[in-house]
C-alpha positions in Angstrom: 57.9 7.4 -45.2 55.5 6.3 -42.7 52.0 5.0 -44.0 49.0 6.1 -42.6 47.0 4.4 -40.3 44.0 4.8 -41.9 45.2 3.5 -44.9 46.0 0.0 -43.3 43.1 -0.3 -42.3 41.1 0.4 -45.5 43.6 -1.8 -47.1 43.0 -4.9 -44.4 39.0 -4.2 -45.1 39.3 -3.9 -49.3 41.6 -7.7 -49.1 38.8 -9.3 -46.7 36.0 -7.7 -49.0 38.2 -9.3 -52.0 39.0 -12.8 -50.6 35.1 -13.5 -49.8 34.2 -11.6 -53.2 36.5 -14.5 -54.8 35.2 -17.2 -52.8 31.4 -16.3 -53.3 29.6 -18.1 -56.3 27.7 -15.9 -58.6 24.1 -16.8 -59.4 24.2 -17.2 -63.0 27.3 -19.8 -62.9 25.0 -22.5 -61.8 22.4 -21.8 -64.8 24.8 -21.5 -67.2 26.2 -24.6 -66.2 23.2 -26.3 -66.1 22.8 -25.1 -70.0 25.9 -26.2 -70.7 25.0 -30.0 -69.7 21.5 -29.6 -71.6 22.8 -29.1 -74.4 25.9 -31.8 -74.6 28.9 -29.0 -74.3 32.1 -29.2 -72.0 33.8 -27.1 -69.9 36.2 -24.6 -72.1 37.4 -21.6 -72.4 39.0 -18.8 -69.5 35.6 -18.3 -68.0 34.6 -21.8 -67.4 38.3 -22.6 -66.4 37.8 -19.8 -64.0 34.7 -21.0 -62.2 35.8 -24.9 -61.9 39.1 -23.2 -60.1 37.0 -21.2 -58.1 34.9 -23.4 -57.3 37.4 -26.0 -56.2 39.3 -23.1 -54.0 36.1 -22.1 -52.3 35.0 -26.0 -51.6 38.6 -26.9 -50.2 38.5 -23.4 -48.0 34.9 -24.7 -46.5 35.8 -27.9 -46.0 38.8 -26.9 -43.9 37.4 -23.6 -42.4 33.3 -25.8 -41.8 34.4 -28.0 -39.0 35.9 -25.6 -37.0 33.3 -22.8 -37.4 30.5 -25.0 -36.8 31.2 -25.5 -33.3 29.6 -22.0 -31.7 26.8 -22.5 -33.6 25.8 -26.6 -33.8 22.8 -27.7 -31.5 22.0 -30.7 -30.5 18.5 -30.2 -30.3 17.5 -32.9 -33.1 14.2 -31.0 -33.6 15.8 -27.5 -34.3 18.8 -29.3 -37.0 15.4 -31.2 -38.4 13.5 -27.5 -38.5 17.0 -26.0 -40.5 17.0 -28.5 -42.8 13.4 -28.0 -43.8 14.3 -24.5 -44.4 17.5 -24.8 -46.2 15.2 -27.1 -48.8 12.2 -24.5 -48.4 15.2 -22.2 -49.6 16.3 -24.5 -52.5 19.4 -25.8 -51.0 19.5 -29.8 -50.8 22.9 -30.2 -50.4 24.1 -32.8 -48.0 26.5 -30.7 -46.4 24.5 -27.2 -46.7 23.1 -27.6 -42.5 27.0 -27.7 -42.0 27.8 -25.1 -44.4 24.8 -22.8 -43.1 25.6 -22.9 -39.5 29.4 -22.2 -40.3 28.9 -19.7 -42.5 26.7 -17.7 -39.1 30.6 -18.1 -37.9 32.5 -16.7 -40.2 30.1 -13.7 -41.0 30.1 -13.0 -37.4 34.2 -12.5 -37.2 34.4 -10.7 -40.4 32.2 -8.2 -39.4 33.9 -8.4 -36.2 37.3 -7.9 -37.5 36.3 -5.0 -40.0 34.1 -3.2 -37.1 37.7 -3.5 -34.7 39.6 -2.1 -37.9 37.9 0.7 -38.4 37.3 1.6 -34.9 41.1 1.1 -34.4 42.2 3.6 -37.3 39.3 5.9 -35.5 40.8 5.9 -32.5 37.3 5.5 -31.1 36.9 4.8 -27.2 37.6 1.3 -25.7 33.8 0.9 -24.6 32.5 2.5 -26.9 34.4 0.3 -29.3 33.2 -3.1 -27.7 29.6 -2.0 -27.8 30.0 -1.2 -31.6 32.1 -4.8 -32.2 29.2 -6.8 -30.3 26.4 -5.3 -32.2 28.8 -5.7 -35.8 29.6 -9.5 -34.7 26.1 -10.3 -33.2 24.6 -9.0 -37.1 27.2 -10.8 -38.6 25.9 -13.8 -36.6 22.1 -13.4 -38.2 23.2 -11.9 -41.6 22.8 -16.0 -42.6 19.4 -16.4 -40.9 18.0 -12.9 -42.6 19.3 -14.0 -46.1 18.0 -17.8 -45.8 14.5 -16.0 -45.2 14.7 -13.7 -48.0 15.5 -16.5 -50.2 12.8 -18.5 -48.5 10.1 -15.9 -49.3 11.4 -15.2 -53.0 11.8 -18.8 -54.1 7.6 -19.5 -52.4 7.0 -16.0 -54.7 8.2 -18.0 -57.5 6.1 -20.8 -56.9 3.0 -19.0 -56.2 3.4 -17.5 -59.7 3.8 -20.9 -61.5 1.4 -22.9 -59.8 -1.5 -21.6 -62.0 0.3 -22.0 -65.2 1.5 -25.3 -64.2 -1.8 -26.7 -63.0 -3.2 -25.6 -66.6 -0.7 -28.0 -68.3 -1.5 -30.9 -65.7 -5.8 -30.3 -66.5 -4.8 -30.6 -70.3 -2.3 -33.8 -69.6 -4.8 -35.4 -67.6 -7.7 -35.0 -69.7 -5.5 -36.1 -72.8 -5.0 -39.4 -71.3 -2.9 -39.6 -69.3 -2.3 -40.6 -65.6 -1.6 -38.4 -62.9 2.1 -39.2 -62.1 3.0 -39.3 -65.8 1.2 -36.1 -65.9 4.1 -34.7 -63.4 6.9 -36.4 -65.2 5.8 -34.4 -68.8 4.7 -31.5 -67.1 8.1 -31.2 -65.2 9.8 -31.7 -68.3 7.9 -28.9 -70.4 7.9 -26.5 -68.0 11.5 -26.6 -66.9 12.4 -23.9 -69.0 9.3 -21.6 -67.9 8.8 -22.2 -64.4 12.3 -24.2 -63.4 11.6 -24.1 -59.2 8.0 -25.7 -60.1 9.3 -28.0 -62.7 12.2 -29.4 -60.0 9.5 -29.9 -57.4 7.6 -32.3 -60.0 9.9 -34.1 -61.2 11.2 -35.1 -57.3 7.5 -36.0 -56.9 8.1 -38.4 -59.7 10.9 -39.9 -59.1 10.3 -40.1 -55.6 6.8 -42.2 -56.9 9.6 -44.3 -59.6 11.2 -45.1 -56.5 8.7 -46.9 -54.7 6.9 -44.2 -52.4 3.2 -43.7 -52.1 1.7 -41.0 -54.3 0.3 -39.7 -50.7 3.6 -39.5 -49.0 5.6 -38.2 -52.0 2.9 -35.3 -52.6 2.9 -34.7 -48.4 7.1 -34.2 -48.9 6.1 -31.5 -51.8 4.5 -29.6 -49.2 7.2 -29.9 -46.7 10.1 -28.6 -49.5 8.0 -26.2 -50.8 6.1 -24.5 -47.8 3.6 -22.8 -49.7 0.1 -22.5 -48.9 -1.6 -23.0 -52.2 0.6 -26.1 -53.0 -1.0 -27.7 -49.8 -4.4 -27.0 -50.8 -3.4 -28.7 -54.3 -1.9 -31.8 -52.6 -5.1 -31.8 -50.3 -7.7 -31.3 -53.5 -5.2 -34.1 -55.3 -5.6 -36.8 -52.3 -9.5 -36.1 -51.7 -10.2 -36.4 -55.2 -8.3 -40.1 -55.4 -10.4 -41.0 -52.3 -13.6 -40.0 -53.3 -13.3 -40.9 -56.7 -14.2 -37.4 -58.5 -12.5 -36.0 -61.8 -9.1 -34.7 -61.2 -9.3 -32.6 -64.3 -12.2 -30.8 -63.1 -10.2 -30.0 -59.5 -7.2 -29.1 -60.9 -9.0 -26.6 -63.4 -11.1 -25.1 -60.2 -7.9 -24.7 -58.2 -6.4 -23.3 -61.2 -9.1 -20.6 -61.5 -9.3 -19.8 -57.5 -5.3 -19.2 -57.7 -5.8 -16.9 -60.2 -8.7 -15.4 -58.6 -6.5 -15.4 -55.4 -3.0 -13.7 -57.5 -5.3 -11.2 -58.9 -7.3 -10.3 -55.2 -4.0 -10.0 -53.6 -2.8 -7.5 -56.3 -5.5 -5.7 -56.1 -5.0 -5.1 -51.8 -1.4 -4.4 -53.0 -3.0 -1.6 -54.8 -5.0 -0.3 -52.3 -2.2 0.1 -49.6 -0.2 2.5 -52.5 -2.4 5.3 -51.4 -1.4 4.8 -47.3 1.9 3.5 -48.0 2.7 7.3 -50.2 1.3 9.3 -47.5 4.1 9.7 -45.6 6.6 10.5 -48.2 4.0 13.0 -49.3 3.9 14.9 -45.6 7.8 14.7 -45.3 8.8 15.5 -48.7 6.4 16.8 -51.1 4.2 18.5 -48.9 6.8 21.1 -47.4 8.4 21.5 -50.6 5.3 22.8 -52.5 4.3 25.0 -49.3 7.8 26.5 -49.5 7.5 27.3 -53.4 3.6 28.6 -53.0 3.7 30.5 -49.2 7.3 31.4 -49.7 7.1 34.3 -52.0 4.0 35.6 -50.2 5.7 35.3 -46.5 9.1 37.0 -47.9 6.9 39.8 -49.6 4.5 40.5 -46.2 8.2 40.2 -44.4 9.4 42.7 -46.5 6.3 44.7 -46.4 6.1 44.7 -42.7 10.0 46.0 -42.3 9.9 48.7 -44.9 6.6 50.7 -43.7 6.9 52.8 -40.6 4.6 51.9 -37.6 4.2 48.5 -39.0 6.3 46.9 -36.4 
């Protein structure tokens, strides 16, 4: 019995859409790992066994497959790699290897996509140039899919942080004006608010180690900025530097940045609220709009039809 074409093909398309299924990590392994440690437990049980197997199987197939996929995408533009990096840390990724990782993962995307787009085309039976027009555009999407996702992530993790700053900058006005100094400030409020606001709480605490190490207040508060690439947390670390120079209450700052952030969230939720009414006209005109005239004119038009065909003279 001779198997169907088609059917090879959805078969080679399912086990590719399986393997990298297998291989990708899933977002709540890393937090529940994370919990694990917290709170003094090890590894056990199927589902832990699971994900250190996984994990080792997927970190094996990169470090293999990495060096080799890298090559069509490295630069040597020193400026551009230093511009990535900044990006994969705007992102949340600090891994040493995750430059590497990225640019071989653009790569690998790109001949997946290329390889499903020539197997479905093939079982098709589709046109040779039409064909190689379809598996450029599926390779060269494959070959952004990477840069699209590290952007989303970009914007949701800033989202994140734009959301805890004023929350966060309440616990440092009531840590400062308790007693304490500003970088043990960070320390406790990175360590209270881990659980709330995580991203923000990660951010502080590098700031404070990165001070425990040795680095000037300044400096370490100028590489928040960099990792973070928000805005508002620039105008903090501005506010925090001018008010050391000058000499003014840090409390007081902090609580007036607090209450222009909030002033800020609520302003921009506000606009969001305005555009509703623009952004629902056009579903309206497409959708609704015809739908209602077709429920209120169409009776009247089919009865004036009707009208017009029955009576002599009429047409």
């Amino acid at each position: 019995m001779e198997i169907p074409m088609p059917l090879i093909g959805g078969m080679v398309i399912a086990s590719i859409a399986l393997v990298v299924y297998a291989l990708w990590p899933k977002p709540d392994e890393d937090v529940d790992a994370i919990k694990r440690r917290m709170s003094g437990r090890r590894a056990q049980g199927e589902a832990d066994v699971q994900h250190v197997a996984r994990e080792s199987v997927a970190k094996r197939v990169m470090q293999t497959v990495a060096p080799i996929a890298v090559r069509p995408s490295m630069t040597q533009d020193l400026e551009e790699m230093s511009k990535l990096r900044i990006k994969l840390a705007q992102a949340g990724i600090r891994n040493e290897a995750a430059t590497t990782m990225f640019l071989a993962s653009k790569t690998v995307v790109a001949v997946i996509l290329g390889a499903a787009a020539i197997a479905y085309l093939w079982m098709r039976g589709t046109p040779f140039t039409t064909a190689a027009g379809i598996v450029l555009c599926a390779t060269g999407a494959g070959f952004l899919a990477p840069n699209v996702w590290l952007g989303s992530a970009k914007s949701k993790r800033g989202t994140a942080l734009k959301h805890a700053l004023p929350d966060t900058l309440d616990m440092l006005v009531i840590s400062v004006e308790s007693g304490l100094g500003l970088d043990a400030a960070f320390q406790r409020v990175g360590d209270e608010m881990q659980h709330v606001h995580p991203i923000l709480a990660e951010e502080l605490q590098l700031v404070t180690l990165e001070s425990q190490m040795g680095i000037a207040r300044s400096e370490a508060l100028r590489n928040l900025t960099v990792r973070t690439g928000v805005d508002e947390v620039g105008s903090l670390v501005a506010i925090i530097n001018q008010t050391e120079r000058f000499g003014t209450s840090i409390a007081r700052a902090l609580r007036n940045q607090s209450d222009a952030l909030r002033v800020k969230r609520r302003q921009a939720a506000e606009e969001r609220a305005q555009k509703t009414t623009v952004k629902l006209m056009l579903p309206l005109i497409l959708f609704i709009f015809p739908a209602m005239l077709v429920v209120l004119v169409g009776p009247a038009a089919l009865k004036v039809l009707d009208t017009l065909t029955t009576t002599p003279g009429l047409m």
